[in-house]
RODO-2510 file (C-alpha; in nm, 4 decimals, decimal comma):
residues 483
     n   res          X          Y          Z
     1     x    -0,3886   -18,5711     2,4853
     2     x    -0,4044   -18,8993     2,7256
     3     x    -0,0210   -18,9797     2,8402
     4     x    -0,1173   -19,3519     2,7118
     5     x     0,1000   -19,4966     2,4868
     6     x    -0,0471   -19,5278     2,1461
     7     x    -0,0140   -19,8912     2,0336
     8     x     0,0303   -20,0319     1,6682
     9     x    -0,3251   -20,1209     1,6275
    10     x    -0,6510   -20,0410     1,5324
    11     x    -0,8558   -20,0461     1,8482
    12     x    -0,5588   -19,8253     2,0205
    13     x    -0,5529   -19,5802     1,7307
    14     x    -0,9203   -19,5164     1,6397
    15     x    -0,9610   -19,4705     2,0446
    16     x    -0,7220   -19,1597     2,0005
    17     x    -0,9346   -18,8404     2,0393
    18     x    -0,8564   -18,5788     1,7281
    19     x    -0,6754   -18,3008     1,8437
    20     x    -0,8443   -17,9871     1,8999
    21     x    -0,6112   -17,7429     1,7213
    22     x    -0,6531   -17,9171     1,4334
    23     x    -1,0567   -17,8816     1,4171
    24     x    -1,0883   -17,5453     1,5616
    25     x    -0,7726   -17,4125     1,2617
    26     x    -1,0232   -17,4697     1,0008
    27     x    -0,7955   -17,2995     0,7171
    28     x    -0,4598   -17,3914     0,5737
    29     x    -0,2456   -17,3273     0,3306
    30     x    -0,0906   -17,6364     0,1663
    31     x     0,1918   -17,5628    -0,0911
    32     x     0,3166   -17,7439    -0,4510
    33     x     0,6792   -17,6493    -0,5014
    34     x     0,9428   -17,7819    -0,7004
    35     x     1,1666   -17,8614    -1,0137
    36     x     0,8020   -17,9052    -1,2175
    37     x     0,7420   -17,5316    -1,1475
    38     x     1,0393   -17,4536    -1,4191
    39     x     0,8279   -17,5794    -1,7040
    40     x     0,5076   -17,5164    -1,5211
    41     x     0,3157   -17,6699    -1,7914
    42     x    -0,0238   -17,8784    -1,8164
    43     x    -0,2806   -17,8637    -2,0478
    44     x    -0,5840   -17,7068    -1,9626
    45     x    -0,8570   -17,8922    -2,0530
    46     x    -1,0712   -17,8343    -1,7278
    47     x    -1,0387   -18,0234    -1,3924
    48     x    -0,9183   -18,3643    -1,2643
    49     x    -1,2991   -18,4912    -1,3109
    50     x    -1,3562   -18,3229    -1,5962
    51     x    -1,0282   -18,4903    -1,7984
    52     x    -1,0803   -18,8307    -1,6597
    53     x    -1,4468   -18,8225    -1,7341
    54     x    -1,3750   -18,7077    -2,1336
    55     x    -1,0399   -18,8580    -2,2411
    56     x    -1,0098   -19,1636    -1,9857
    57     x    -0,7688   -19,3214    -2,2222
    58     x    -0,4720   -19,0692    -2,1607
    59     x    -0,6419   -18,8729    -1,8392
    60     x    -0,3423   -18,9525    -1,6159
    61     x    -0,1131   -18,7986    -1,8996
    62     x    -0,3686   -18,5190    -1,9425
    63     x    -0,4298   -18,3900    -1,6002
    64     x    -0,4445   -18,0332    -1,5363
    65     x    -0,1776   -18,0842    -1,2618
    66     x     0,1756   -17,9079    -1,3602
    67     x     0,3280   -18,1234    -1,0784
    68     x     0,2921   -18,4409    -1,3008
    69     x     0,4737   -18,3078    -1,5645
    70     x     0,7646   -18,5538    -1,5696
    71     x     0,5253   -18,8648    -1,6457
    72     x     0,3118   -18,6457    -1,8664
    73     x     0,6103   -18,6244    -2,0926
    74     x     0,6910   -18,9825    -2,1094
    75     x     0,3569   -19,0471    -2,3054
    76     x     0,4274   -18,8924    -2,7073
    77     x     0,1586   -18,6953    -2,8632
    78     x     0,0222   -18,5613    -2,5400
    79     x     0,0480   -18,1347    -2,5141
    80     x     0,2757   -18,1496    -2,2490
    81     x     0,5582   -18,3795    -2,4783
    82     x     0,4690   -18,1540    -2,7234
    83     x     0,5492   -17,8279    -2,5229
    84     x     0,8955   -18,0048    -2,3949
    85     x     1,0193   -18,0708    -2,7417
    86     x     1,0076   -17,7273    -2,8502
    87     x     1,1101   -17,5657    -2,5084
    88     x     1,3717   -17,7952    -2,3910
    89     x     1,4538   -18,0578    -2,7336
    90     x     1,5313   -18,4078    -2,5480
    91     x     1,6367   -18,2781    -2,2228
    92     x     1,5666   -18,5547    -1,9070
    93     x     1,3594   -18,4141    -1,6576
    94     x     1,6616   -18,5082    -1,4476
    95     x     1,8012   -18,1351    -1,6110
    96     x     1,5559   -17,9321    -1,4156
    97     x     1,6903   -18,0156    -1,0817
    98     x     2,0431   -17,7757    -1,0918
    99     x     1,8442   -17,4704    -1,2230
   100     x     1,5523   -17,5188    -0,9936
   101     x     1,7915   -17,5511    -0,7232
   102     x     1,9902   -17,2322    -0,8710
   103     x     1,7043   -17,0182    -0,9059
   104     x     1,5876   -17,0244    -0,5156
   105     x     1,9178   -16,8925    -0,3407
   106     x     1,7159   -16,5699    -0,3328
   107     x     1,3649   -16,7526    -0,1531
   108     x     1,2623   -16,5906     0,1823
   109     x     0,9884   -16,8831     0,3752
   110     x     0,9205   -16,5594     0,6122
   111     x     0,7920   -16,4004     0,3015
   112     x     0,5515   -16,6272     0,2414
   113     x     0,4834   -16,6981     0,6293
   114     x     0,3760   -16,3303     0,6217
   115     x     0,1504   -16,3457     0,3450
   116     x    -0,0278   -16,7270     0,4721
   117     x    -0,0428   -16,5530     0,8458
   118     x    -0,2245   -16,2253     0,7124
   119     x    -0,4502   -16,4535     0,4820
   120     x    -0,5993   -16,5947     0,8050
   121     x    -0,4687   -16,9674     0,7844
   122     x    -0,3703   -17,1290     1,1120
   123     x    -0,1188   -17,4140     0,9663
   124     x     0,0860   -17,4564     0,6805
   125     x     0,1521   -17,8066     0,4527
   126     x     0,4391   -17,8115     0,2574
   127     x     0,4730   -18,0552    -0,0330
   128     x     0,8265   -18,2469     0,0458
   129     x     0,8701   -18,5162    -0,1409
   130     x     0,6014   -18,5467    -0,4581
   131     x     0,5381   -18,7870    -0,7467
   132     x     0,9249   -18,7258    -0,9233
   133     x     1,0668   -18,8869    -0,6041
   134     x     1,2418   -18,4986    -0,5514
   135     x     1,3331   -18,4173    -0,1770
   136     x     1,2979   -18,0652    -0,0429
   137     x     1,5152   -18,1872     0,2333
   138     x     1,8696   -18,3358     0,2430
   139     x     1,7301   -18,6708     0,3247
   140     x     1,9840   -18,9126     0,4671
   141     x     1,7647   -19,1851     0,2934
   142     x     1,9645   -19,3235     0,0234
   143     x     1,7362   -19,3253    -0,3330
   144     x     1,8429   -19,6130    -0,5317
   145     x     1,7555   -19,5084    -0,8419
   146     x     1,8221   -19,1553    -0,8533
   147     x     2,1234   -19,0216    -0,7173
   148     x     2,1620   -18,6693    -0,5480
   149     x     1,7749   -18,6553    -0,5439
   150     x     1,7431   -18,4329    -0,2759
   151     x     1,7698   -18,0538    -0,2137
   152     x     2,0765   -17,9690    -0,0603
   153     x     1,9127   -17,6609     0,1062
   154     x     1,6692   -17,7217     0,3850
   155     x     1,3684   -17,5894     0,2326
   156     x     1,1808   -17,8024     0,4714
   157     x     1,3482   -17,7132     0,8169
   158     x     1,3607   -17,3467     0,6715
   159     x     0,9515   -17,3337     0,6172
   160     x     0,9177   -17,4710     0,9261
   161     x     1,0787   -17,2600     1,1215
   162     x     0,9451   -16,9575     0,9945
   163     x     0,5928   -17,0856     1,0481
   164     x     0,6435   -17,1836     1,3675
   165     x     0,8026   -16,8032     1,4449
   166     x     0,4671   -16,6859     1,3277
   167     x     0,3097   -16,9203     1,5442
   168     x     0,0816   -17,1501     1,2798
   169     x     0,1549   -17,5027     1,2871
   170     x     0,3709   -17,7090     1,0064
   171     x     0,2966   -18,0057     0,8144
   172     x     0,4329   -18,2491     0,5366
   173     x     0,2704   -18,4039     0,2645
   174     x     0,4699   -18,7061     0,1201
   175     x     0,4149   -18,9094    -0,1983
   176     x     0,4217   -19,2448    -0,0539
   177     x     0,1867   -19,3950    -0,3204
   178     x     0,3369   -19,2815    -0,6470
   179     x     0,7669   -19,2144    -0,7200
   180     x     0,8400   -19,2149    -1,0619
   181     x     1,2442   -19,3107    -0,9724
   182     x     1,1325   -19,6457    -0,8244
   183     x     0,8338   -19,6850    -1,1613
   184     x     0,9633   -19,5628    -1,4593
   185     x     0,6532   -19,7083    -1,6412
   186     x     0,4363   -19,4248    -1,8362
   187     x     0,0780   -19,3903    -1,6679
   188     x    -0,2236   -19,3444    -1,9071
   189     x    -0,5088   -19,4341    -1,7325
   190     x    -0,6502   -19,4830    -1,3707
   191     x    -0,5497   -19,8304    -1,3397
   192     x    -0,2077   -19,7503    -1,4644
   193     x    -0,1900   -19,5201    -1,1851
   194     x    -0,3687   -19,7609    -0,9163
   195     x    -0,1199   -20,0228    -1,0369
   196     x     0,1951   -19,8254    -1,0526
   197     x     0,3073   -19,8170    -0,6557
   198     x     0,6488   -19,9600    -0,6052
   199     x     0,6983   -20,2289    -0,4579
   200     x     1,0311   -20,4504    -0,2857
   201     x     1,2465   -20,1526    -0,1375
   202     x     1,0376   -19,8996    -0,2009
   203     x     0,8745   -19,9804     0,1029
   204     x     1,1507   -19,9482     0,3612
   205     x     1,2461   -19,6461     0,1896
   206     x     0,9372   -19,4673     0,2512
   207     x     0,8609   -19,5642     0,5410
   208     x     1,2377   -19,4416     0,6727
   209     x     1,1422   -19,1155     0,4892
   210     x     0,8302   -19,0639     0,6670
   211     x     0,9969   -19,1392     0,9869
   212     x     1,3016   -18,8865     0,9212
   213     x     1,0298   -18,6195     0,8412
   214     x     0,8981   -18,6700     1,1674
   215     x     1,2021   -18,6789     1,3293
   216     x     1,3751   -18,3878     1,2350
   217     x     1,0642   -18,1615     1,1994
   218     x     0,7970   -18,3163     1,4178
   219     x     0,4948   -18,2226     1,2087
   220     x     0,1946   -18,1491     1,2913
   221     x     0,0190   -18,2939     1,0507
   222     x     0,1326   -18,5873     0,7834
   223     x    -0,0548   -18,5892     0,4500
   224     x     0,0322   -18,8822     0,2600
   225     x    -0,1027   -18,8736    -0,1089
   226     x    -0,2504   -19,1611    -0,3263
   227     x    -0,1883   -19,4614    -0,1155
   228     x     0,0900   -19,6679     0,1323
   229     x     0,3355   -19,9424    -0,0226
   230     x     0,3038   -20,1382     0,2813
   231     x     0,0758   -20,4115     0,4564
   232     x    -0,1222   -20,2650     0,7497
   233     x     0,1054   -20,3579     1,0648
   234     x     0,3855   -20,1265     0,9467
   235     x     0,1763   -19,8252     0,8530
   236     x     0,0093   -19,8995     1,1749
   237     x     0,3678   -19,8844     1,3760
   238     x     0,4396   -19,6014     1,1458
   239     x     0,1253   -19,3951     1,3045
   240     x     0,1687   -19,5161     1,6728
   241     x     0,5451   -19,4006     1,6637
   242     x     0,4332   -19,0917     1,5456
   243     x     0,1226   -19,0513     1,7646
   244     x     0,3760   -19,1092     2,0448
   245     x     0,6247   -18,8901     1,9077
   246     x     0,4060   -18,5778     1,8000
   247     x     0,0972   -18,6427     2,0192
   248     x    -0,0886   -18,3802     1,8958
   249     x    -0,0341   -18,4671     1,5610
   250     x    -0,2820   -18,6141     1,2789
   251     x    -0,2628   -18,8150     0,9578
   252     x    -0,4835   -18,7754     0,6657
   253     x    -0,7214   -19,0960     0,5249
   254     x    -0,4632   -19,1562     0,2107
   255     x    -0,3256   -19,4508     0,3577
   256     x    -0,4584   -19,7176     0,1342
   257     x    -0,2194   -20,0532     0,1747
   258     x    -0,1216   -20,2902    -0,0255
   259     x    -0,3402   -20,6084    -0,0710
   260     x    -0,5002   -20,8229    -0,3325
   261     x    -0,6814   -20,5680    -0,5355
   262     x    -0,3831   -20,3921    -0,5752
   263     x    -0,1833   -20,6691    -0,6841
   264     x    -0,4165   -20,8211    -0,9323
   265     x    -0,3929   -20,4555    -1,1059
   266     x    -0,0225   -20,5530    -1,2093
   267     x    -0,1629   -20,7985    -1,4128
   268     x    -0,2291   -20,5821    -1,7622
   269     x    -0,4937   -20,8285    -1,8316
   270     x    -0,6857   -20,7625    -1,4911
   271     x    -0,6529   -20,4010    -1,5319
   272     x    -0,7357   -20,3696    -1,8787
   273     x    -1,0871   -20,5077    -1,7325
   274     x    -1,0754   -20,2512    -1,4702
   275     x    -1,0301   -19,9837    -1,6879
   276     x    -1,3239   -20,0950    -1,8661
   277     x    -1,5413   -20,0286    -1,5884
   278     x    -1,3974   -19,7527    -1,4215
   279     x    -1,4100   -19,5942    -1,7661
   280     x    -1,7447   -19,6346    -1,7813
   281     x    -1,8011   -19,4739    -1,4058
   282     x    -1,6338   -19,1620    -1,4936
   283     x    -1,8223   -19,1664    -1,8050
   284     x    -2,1584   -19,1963    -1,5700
   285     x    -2,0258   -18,9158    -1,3400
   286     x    -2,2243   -18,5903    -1,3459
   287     x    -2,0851   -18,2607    -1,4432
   288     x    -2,1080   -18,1239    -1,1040
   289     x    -1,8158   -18,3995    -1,0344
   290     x    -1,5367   -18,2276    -1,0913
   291     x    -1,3237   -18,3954    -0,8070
   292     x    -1,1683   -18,6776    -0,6225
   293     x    -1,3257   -18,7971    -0,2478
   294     x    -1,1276   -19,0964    -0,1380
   295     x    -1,2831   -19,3897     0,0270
   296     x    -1,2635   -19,4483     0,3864
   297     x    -0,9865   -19,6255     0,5439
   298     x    -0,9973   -19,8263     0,8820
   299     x    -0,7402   -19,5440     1,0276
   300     x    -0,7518   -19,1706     0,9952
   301     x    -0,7762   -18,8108     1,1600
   302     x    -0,9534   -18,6419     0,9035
   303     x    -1,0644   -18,7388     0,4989
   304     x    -0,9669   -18,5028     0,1727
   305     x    -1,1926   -18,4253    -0,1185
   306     x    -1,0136   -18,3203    -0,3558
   307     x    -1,1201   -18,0495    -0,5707
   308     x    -1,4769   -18,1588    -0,3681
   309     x    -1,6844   -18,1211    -0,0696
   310     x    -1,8784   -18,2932     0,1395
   311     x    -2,2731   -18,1387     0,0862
   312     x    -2,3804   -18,2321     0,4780
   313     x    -2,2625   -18,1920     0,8080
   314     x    -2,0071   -18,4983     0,8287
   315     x    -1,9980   -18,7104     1,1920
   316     x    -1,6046   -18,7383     1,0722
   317     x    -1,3563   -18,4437     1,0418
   318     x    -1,2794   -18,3302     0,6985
   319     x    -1,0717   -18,1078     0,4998
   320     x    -1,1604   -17,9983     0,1876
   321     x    -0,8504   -17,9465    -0,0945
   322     x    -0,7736   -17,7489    -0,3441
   323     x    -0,5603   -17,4897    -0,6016
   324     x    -0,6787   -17,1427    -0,6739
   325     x    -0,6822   -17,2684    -1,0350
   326     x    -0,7482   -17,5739    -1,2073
   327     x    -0,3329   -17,6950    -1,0935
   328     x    -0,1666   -17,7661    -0,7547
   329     x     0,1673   -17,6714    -0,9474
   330     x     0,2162   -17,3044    -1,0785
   331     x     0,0556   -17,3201    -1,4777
   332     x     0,2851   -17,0323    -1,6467
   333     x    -0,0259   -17,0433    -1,8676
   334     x    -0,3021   -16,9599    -1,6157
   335     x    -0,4610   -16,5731    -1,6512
   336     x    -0,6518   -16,4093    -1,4080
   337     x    -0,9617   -16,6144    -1,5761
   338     x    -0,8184   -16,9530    -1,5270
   339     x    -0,8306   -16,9006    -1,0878
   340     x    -1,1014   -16,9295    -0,9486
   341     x    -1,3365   -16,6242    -0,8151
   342     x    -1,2216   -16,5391    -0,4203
   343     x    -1,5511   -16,5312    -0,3514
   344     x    -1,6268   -16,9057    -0,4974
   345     x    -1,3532   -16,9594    -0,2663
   346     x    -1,4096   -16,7974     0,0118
   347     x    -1,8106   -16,9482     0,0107
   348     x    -1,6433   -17,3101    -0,0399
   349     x    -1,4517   -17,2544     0,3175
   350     x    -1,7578   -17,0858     0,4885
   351     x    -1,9658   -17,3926     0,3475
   352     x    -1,6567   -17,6604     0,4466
   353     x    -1,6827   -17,5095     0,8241
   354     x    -2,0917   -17,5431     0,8354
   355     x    -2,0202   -17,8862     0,7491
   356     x    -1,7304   -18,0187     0,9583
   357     x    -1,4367   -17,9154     0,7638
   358     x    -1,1611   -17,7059     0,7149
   359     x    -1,0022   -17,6034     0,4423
   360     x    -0,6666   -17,6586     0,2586
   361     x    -0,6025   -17,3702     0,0162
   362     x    -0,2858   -17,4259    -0,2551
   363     x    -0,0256   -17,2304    -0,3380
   364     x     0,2108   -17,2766    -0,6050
   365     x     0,4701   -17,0824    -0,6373
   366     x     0,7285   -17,0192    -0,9334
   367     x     1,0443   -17,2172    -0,9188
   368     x     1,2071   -16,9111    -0,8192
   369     x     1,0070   -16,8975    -0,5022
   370     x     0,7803   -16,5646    -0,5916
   371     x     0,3919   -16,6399    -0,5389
   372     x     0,2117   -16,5198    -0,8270
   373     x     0,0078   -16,2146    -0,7463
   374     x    -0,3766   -16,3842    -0,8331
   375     x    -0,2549   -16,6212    -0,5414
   376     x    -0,1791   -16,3625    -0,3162
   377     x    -0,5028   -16,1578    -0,3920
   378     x    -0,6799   -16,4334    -0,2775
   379     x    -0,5049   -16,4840    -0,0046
   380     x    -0,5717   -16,1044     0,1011
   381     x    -0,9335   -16,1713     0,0994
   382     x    -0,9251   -16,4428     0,3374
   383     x    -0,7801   -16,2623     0,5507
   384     x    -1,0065   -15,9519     0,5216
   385     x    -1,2922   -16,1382     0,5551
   386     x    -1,1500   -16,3763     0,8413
   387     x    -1,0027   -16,0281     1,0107
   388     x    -1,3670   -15,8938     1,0729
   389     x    -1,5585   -16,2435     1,0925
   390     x    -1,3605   -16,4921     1,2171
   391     x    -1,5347   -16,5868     1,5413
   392     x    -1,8110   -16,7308     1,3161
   393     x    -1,5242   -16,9457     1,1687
   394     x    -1,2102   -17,0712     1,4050
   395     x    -1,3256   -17,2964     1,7612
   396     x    -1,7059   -17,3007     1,5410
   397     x    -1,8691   -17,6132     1,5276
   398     x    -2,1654   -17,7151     1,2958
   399     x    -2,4934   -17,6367     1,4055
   400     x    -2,7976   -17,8854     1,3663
   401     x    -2,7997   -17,7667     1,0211
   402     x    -2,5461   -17,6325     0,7925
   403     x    -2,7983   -17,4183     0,5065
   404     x    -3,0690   -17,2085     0,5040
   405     x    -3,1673   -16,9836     0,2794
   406     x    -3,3276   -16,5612     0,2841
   407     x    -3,6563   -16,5065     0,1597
   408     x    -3,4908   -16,3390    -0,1272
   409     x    -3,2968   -16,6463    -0,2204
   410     x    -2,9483   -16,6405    -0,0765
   411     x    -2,8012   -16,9002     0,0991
   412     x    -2,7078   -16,8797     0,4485
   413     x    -2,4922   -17,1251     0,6679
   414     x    -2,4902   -17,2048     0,9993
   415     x    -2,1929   -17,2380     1,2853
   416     x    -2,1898   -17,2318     1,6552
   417     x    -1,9728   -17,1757     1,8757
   418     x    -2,0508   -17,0546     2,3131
   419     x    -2,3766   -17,0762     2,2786
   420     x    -2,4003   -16,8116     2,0095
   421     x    -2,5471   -16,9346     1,6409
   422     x    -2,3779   -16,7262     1,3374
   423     x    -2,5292   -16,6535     1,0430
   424     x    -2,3046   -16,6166     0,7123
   425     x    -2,4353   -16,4998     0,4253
   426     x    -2,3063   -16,6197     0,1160
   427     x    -2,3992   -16,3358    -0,1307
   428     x    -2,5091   -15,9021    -0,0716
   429     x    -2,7361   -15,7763     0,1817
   430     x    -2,9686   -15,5080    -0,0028
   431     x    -3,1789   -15,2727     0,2232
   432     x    -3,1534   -15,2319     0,6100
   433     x    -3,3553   -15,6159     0,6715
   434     x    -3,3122   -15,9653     0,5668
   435     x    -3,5769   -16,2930     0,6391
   436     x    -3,4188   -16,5711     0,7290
   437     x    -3,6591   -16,8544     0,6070
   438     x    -3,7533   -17,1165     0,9117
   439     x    -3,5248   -17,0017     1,1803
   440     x    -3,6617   -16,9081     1,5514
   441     x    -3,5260   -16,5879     1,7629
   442     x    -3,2743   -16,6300     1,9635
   443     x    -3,1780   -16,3542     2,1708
   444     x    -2,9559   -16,0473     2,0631
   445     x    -2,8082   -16,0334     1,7482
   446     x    -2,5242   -15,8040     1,6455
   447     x    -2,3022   -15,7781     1,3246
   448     x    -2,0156   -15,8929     1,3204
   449     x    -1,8142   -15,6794     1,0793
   450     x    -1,8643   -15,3944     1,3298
   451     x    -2,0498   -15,4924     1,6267
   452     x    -2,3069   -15,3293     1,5430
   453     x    -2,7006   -15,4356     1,6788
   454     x    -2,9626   -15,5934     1,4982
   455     x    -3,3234   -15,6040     1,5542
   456     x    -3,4283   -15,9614     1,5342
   457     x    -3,8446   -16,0324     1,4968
   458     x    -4,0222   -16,3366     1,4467
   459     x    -4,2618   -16,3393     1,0872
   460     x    -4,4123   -16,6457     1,1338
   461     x    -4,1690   -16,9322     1,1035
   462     x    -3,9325   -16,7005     0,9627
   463     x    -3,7001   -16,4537     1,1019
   464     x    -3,6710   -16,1024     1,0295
   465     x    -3,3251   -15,9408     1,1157
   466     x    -3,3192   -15,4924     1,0484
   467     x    -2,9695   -15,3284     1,0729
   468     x    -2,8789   -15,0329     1,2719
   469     x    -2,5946   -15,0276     1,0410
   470     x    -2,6798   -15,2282     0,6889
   471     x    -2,3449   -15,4297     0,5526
   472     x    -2,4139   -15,2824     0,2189
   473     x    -2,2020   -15,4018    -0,0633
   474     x    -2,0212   -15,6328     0,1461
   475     x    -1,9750   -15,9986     0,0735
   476     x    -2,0716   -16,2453     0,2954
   477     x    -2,1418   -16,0709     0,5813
   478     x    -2,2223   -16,2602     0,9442
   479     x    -2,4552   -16,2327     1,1904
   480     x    -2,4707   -16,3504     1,5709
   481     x    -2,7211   -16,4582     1,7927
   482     x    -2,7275   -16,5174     2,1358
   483     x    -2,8862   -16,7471     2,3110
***
């Protein structure tokens, strides 16, 4: 990185190179722990897309996510006020704090370390502070509105350390767009939720947040979620200090600021009207939709679908986001049904790196800490697969195409990486030989499971590749080329 001060402005900070670790990592795990994870309820009606598209009125209340429990509550009639009356009568949320904070005395962060290093994942982003305004740090940030909201264990500086003694990298997400101890207000709809940052102090408190996170951990990577509180010049001081600070560091593209379109959403008249017509969007939105891909912001390292992806190589770095089910937050209601396929998931990361991206995976644990074991079987085969494939993946860059497809109709993607092109097959090899449709020879071609040759023959403007040693049965299997 250049030994140039970064300065508080635009032209300074979009001169600032992207660091390399960060686009040759490709796969992380992010993770969605906290006090929600002792109810570890949401309905499940589908995803984020899917609720907002069918029941706009009360989406925000009906979201899949267990970590928005606390304002799901607050709206009567909806499933999860339902499930808290007959679990916990007329308990605050507030309650869940002293038996969440009870229940983890036992939590090892090397145990999970050990299972996110085997997976394959390169860097690790820990939820610290989300929607409920709860701190997984002893800030020194005084909250206002909500006394002793903070963890007096380090869970922070603990995770961090033991990811840094496996040798990933460790980064913070922060909820600087939504706290529910500075807005009280119940959120229905989107324009509730656009409308609903805090405002007044609530800026000088995050900001002094973010800046303590950075200070006492130096992450290397801050993920803020849903927006900033503050005009532009502070957030752009904010990312200068920390450019300066953590120069290797990066900042996600969820930095929205505060300005007239945000403030004319506080007016329920104004926002009625834009419910109107974002209600009618969703409504328009296909059923391949199922996620969230915020806009693009004059500052950021990389941008974050959401449940989403990106279906062409992107000029811009990207990282695609995501639970193994349809929840961030552990869902004490999900079956082995409700997560997704490790092989949907696994093709969605091979896919993300053809294109330019990498690849933040979720975990949510139970409040006491354990990782349910469908999260950890996924987890396994990452790794696996990254174990005997991974120079098609980490350092890879997109080729001048990210698909193709066999003759026999299964998609392919591309990569690159030393002048070597790898094929990844998203599906079985049957037989000892595969076309490629309308890809050239290259040189010599070898497997990379095993190392083992492959015969590579031009058939027209196809290519026909015959294994010494057919990957039979195996999933996604990868092939290299040489120039």
């Amino acid at each position: 990185m250049s030994d140039t001060p970064v300065q508080p402005t635009l032209e300074s900070l979009n001169a600032r190179a992207l660091p390399e670790w960060f686009d040759e990592a490709k796969f992380g795990i992010f993770i969605h722990w906290g006090m929600f994870a002792i109810p570890a309820y949401a309905p499940r009606r589908g995803t984020i897309g899917e609720v907002f598209r069918n029941d706009y009125d009360r989406a925000v209340a009906l979201t899949p996510y267990t970590e928005w429990y606390w304002n799901a509550i607050r709206v009567p009639d909806t499933p999860s006020a339902d499930f808290h009356r007959l679990h916990y009568g007329d308990a605050p949320y507030e309650d869940f704090k002293q038996p969440f904070l009870d229940g983890i005395k036992d939590w090892d962060p090397a145990a999970w370390v050990k299972a996110f290093s085997a997976s394959g994942a390169r860097y690790v982003v820990l939820v610290t502070k989300h929607h409920d305004g709860f701190c997984l740090w002893p800030s020194a940030v005084n909250n206002p509105h909500q006394a002793d909201w903070t963890s007096p264990r380090d869970i922070v500086g603990e995770l961090a350390a033991a990811v840094r003694a496996a040798g990933l990298r460790f980064g913070v997400y922060y909820s600087g767009g939504i706290d529910w101890t500075f807005n009280r207000e119940p959120l229905l709809t989107l324009g509730d939720f656009m409308a609903s940052t805090p405002t007044g102090a609530y800026n000088d408190y995050a900001d002094a947040q973010v800046r303590e996170l950075i200070e006492r951990y130096e992450p290397s990577v801050v993920w803020n979620d849903i927006c900033w509180p503050t005009k532009s010049a502070p957030l752009y001081k904010l990312f200068a200090d920390y450019y300066n600070a953590v120069p290797d560091g990066v900042v996600n593209d969820r930095w929205v600021t505060d300005g007239p379109a945000r403030a004319a959403l506080r007016n329920k008249i104004a926002r009625k009207a834009a419910d109107i017509a974002l209600k009618a969007a969703m409504a328009k939105r296909g059923a391949e939709e199922r996620g969230i891909i915020p806009q693009p912001i004059p500052h950021s390292d990389f941008r974050t679908p959401e449940y989403a992806a990106f279906n062409t190589i992107q000029d811009k770095k990207w990282e695609a986001t995501r639970g193994m089910s349809h929840s961030f937050g552990f869902n004490r209601d999900d079956g082995a049904d409700d997560y997704e396929p490790a092989e949907v998931l696994l093709s969605g990361f091979i896919e993300a790196v053809s294109r330019n991206g990498n690849l933040l995976l979720n975990v949510g644990p139970r409040a006491d800490g354990t990782i349910p074991q469908e999260q950890l079987d996924r987890l396994k085969v990452f790794g696996d697969w990254l174990g005997a494939n991974g120079e098609a993946i980490y350092g890879a860059k997109p080729w001048t195409r990210s698909d193709g497809e066999t003759s026999d109709g299964v998609p392919v993607r591309f990569t690159t990486k030393d002048g070597r092109l790898y094929l990844t097959f998203l599906g079985r090899l049957d037989g000892d030989s595969v076309v490629v449709k309308d890809l050239a020879p290259m040189g010599a071609a070898r497997l990379l499971a095993d190392g083992s040759a492959v015969e590579v023959q031009a058939v027209g403007a196809d290519l026909r590749l015959t294994f010494r040693n057919p990957p039979t049965g195996a999933f996604a299997p990868v092939v290299a080329l040489s120039s």
